[in-house]
C-alpha positions as CSV (number, residue, x, y, z in Angstrom):
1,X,12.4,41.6,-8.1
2,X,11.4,41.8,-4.5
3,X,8.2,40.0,-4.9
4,X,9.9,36.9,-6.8
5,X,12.1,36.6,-3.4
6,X,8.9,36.5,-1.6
7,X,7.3,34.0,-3.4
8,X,10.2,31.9,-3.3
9,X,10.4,32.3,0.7
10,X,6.2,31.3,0.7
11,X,7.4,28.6,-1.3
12,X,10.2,27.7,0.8
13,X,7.7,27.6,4.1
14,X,4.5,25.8,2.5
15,X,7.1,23.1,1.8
16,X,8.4,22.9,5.6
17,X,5.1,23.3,7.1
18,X,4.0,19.9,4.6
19,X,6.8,17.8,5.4
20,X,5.6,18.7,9.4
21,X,2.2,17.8,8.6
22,X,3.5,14.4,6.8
23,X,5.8,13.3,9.7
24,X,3.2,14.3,12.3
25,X,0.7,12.6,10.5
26,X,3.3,9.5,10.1
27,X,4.2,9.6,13.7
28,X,1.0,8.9,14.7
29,X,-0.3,6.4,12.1
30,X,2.7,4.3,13.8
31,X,1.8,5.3,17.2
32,X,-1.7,3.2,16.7
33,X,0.0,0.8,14.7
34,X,2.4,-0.7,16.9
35,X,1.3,-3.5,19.3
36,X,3.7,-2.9,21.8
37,X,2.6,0.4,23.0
38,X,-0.7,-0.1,25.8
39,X,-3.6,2.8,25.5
40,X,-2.0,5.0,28.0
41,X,1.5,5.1,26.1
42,X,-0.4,5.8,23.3
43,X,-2.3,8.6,24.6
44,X,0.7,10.1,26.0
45,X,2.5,10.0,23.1
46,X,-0.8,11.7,21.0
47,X,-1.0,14.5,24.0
48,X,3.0,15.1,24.0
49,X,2.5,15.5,20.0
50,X,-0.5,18.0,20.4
51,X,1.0,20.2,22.9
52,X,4.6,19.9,21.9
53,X,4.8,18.8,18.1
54,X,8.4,19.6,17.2
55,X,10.2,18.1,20.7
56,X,7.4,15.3,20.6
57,X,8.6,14.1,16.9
58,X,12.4,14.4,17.1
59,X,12.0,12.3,20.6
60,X,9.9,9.8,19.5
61,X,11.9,9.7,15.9
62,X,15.0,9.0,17.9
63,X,13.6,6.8,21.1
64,X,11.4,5.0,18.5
65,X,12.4,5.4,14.7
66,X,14.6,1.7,14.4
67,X,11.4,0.3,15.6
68,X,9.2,2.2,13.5
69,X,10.9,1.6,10.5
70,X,11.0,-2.4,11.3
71,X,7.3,-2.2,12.1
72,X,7.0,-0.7,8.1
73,X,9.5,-3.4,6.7
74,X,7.5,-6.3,8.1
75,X,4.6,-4.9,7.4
76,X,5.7,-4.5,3.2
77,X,6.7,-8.3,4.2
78,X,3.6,-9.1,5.2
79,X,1.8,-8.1,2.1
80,X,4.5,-9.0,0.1
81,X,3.7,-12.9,1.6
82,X,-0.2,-12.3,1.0
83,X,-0.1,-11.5,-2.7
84,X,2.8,-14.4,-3.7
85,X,0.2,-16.6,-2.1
86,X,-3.0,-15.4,-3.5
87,X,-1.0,-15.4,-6.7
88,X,-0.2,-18.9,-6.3
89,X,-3.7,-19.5,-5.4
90,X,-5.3,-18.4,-8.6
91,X,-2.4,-19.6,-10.7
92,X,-3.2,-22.9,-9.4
93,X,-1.8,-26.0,-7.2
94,X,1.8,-26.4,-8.4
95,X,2.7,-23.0,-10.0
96,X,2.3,-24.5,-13.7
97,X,-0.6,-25.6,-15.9
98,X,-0.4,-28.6,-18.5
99,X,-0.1,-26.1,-21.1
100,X,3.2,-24.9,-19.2
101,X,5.0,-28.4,-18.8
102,X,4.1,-29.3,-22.7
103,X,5.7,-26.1,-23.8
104,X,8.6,-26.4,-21.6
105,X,8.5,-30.4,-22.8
106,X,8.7,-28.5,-26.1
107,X,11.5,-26.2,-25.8
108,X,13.6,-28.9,-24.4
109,X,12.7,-31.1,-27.4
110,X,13.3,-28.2,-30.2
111,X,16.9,-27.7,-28.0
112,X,17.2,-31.2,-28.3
113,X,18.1,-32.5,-24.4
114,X,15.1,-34.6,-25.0
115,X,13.7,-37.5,-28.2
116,X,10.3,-37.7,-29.4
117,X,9.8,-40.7,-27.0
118,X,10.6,-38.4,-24.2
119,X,8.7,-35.3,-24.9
120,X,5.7,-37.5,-25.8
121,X,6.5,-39.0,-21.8
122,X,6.2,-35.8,-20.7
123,X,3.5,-34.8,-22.5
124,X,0.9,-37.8,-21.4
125,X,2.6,-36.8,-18.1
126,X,1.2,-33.0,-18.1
127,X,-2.3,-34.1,-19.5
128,X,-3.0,-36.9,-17.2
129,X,-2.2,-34.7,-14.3
C-alpha cells in the first residue's frame, strides 16, 4: 500500500516539474517574440529566469501576461488572415467558379424564384465570365 502512495506522489511531482518546464519554456518563447522588448530587456529577463525561475515567471506573468496573451491572439489572427487568403487565392478571383453560379442558377430555378429565361440568363452569365 505504501508504494502505491509513492508512486502517486512521483506522479504528482513529474506533473509540477512539466508544467514548470512548459511555462518556462513559454515564457521565453514570448520573451524573443515580442517587438517591444530591446536586447538588453530581453537578456535580463532570460538571466532573471535562469537564476531565479519561479520569482522570474510569476513577475513577468503578472507585469507582462495581458500583453503576452494579446501578442498570441494577434498572432492566431495573423494566420487566421494568411490562410482565408491563400484560400481565396487557390479558390480563385471571386470566391465562385462557373460551375458554382450554374448550380446555384439551378437551385433557384428547381425552388422556382427564377423561369427558364432567367436561369438560362444566368447561366450564359457564369460561362462567359
Amino acid at each position: 500500500m505504501n508504494s502505491f502512495w509513492d508512486f502517486l506522489v512521483w506522479l504528482f511531482w513529474i506533473y509540477i516539474m512539466i508544467a514548470c518546464i512548459w511555462i518556462f519554456i513559454t515564457i521565453i518563447i514570448d520573451i524573443f517574440r515580442d517587438h517591444t522588448l530591446n536586447g538588453w530587456a530581453k537578456a535580463l529577463w532570460v538571466v532573471f529566469l535562469v537564476f531565479l525561475p519561479f520569482l522570474a515567471a510569476f513577475i513577468y506573468l503578472i507585469a507582462r501576461g495581458r500583453s503576452m496573451s494579446e501578442r498570441r491572439m494577434q498572432e492566431q489572427a495573423d494566420a487566421q488572415a494568411q490562410a482565408n487568403a491563400y484560400i481565396r487565392s487557390v479558390a480563385g478571383a471571386g470566391g465562385s467558379s462557373a460551375a458554382a453560379d450554374i448550380e446555384k442558377a439551378k437551385g433557384l430555378l428547381d425552388s422556382g424564384a427564377i423561369s427558364q429565361a432567367e436561369y438560362d440568363q444566368l447561366k450564359a452569365k457564369a460561362l462567359a465570365g
